[in-house]
N, C-alpha and C positions, 0 to 999 in steps of 0.2 A: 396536722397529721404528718408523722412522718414516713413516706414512701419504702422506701429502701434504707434500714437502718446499717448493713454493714457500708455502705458508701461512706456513710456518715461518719462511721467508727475509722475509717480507712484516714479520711480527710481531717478526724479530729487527733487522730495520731500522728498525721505530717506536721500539724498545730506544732503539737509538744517535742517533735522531733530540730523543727525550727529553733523554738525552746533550747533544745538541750547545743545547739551551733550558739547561741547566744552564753552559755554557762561554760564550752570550751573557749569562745574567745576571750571568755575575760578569766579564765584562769592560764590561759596561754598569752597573755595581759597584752591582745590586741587594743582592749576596750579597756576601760577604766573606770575608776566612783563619778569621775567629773563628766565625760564620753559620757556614760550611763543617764547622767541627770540632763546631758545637753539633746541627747535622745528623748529623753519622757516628756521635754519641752518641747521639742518638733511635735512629737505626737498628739499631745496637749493643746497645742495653739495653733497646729499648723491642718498637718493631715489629719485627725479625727473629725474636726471642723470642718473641713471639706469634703471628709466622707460621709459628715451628718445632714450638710446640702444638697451633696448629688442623691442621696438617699431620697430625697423628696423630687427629685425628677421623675417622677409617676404619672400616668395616666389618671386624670382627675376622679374619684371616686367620693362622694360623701360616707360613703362607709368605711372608706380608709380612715375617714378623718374620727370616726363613731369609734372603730376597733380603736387607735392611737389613744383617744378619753378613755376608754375602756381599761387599756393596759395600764395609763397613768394611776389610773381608781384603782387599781389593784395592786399595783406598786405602794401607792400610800399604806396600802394595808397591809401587805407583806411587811414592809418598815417598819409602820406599826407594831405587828403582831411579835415581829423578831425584838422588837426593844424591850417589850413584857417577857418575850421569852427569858432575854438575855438575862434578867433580873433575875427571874424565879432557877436560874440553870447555876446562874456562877454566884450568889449571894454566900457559899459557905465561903468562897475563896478570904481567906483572911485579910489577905494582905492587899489594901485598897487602891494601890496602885496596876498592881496584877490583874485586880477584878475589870479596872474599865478598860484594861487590854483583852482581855477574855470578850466584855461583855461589846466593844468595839469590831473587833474580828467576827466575830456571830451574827452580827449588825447589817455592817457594808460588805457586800461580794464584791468581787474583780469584775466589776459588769461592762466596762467597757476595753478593758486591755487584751481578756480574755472571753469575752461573752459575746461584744461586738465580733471579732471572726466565726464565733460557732455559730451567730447569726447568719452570717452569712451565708455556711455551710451549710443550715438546716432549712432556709427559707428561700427557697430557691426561685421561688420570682422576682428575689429583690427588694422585698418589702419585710427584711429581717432587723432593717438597721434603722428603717423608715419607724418601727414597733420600739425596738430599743433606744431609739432617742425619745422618743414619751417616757420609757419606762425611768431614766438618767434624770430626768426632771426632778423628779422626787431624790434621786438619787445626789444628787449635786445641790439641792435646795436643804436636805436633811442633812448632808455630810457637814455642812457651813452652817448651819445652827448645832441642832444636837451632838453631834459628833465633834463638831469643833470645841464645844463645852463640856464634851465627856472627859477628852483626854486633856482637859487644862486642869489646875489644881484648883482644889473650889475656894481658892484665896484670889484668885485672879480668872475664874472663869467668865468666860464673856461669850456674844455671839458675835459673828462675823456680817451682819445682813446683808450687806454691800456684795462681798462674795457668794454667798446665798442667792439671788438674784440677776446678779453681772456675773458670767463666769462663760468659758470657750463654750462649752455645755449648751446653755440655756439659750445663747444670743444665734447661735448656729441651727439651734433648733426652730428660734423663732423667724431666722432666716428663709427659714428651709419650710416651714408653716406657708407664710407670705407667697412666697415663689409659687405651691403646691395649690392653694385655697384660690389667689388669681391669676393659676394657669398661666403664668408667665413660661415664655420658652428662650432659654436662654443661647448666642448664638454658641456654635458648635464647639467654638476655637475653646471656648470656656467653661463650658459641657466637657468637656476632654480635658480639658486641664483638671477639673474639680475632681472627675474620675480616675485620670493615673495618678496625681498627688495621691487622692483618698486612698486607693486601694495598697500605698505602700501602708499605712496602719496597722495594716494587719502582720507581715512579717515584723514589722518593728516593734509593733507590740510583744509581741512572742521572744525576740530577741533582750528586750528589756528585761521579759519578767526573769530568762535564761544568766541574764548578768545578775541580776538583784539576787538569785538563788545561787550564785557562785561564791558570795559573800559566807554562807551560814553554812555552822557547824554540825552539820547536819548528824555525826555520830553522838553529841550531844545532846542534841533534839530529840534523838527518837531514844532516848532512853527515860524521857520525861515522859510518865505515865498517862497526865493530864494533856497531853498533845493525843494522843490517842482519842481520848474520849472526847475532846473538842472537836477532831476533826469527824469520829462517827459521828455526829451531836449536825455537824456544820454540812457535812457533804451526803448523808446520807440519809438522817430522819428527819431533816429540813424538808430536803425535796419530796421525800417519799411522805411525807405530808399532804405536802400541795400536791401530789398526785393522788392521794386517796380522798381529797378533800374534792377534788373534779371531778373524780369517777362516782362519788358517793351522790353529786349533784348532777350528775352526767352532762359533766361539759364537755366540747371540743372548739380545735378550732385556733386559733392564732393565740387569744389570750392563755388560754390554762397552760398552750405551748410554753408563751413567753415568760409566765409564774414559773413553771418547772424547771427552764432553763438556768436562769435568773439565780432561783433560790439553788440551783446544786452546782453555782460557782464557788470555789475560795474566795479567803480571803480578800479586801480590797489593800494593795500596795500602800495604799492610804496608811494602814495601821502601822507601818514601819514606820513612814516618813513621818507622823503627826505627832510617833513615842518620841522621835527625835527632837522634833522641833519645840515639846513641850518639857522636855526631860524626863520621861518616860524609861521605864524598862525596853528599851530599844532592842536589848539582843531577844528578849521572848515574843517582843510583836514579831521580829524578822522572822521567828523560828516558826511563830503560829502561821506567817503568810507562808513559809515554805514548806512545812510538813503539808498543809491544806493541797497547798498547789500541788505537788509532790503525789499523794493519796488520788488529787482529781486525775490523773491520766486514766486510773481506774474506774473510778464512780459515775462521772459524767455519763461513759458510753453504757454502764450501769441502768443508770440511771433514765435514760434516752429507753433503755431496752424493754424496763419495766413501763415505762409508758406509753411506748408502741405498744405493748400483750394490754395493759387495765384500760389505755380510753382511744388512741388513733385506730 
């Protein structure tokens, strides 16, 4: 449930305001492509991971551990449900390169660049990030099978399973598991480090994705029709899905929170980087993560609003 939603609106607009210091400095060319990418590796392998440990520095609960499966199992099915979706939504797209960027972007959200801080925002005992690293499980285990296979040519598609499996992600969660299930107490000196490393994640986050949008033509962009209806498609009757699908079962409570939130992120950054690496329509994945990202300032708190009124 969320208490007080304009706090929240308040807090998720200094988000995107952080954001938009991240898109002046790198057009004011503080920051750079290569800055940018030495950044999403800090974040990546440094501070995320540390912020997915101290996360489990909780007060021992077996029902924390009951919600964390709980959110996993719904994550599998959200993934799920989005990859049938993606099918049945983008299959006229003709041109088969375009389509597995369509149907890629639809897929993965920005769940932890961008979802990880509004965890934080809207879960205010602390156990927002504790919920989102179960929920990344599936998220980083599917990104590395299907998604790694979606955007390869199906002359050379492969899966990555190694990566799927070992990845900052998984190992950090299972770090962070360990510590939490045998109440281990870690001493202070390193309790503290894990927490001011971790918590810079979050501005750097926001500052990445503000460079990554500095890049794209955005007057370009929104003249494409089909950016539009992706992003309604992505940011609005996603979520508002999974909210009528809670309220219709009358759920509450951390999980349907963590579904609704989840599913009415953008794009995942992934879909740029992956057009690249694979040779991919690179400038329409960028365009798809930046119009989405772009559109979310709006929808998110949107979004949040309608499900404070239909289930909190």
């Amino acid at each position: 449930m969320i208490q007080e939603i304009t706090p929240v609106a308040q807090k998720t607009a200094a988000l995107f305001l952080v954001m938009l210091c991240g898109i002046i400095a790198r057009r004011r060319h503080l920051i750079d492509e290569n800055s940018t990418t030495a950044m999403s590796r800090l974040l990546l392998y440094v501070t995320q991971p540390l912020l997915i440990i101290s996360s489990f520095e909780l007060e021992y609960k077996p029902s924390l551990i009951a919600t964390g499966l709980t959110v996993l199992a719904v994550s599998v099915g959200v993934h799920l449900a989005s990859t049938l979706l993606g099918r049945l939504l983008f299959f006229r797209i003709s041109d088969g390169e375009q389509r597995k960027i369509f149907r890629y972007a639809f897929i993965f959200a920005n769940c932890s660049f961008l979802g990880f801080p509004l965890l934080d925002i809207i879960f205010k005992s602390g156990e927002g990030i504790f919920y989102g690293s179960f929920w990344c499980i599936m998220f980083n285990f599917y990104n590395w099978t299907y998604g790694y296979s979606l955007m390869q040519s199906k002359q050379n598609s492969k899966i990555n399973w190694f990566k799927a499996f070992v990845n900052a992600g998984t190992v950090s969660t299972l770090i962070g598991i360990i510590i939490f299930s045998f109440r281990i107490r870690l001493p202070e000196v390193i309790s503290d480090t894990l927490e001011t490393v971790g918590d810079m994640t979050f501005p750097l986050s926001m500052i990445i994705i503000g460079s990554l949008l500095a890049d794209i033509d955005f007057k370009r962009a929104l003249k494409d029709i089909r950016l539009y209806i992706f992003a309604l498609l992505k940011l609005f009757v996603l979520p508002l899905a999974a909210i009528l699908i809670c309220a219709v079962l009358r759920l509450s409570g951390a999980v349907p929170l963590m579904a609704v939130i989840m599913c009415s992120m953008p794009s995942a950054t992934n879909t740029a980087i992956f057009a690249d690496a694979f040779g991919a329509d690179k400038s329409l994945a960028a365009e798809l993560v930046g119009v989405c990202t772009l559109f979310s300032v709006i929808t998110i708190p949107a979004i949040l609003w309608i499900y404070n009124i239909l289930i909190a």
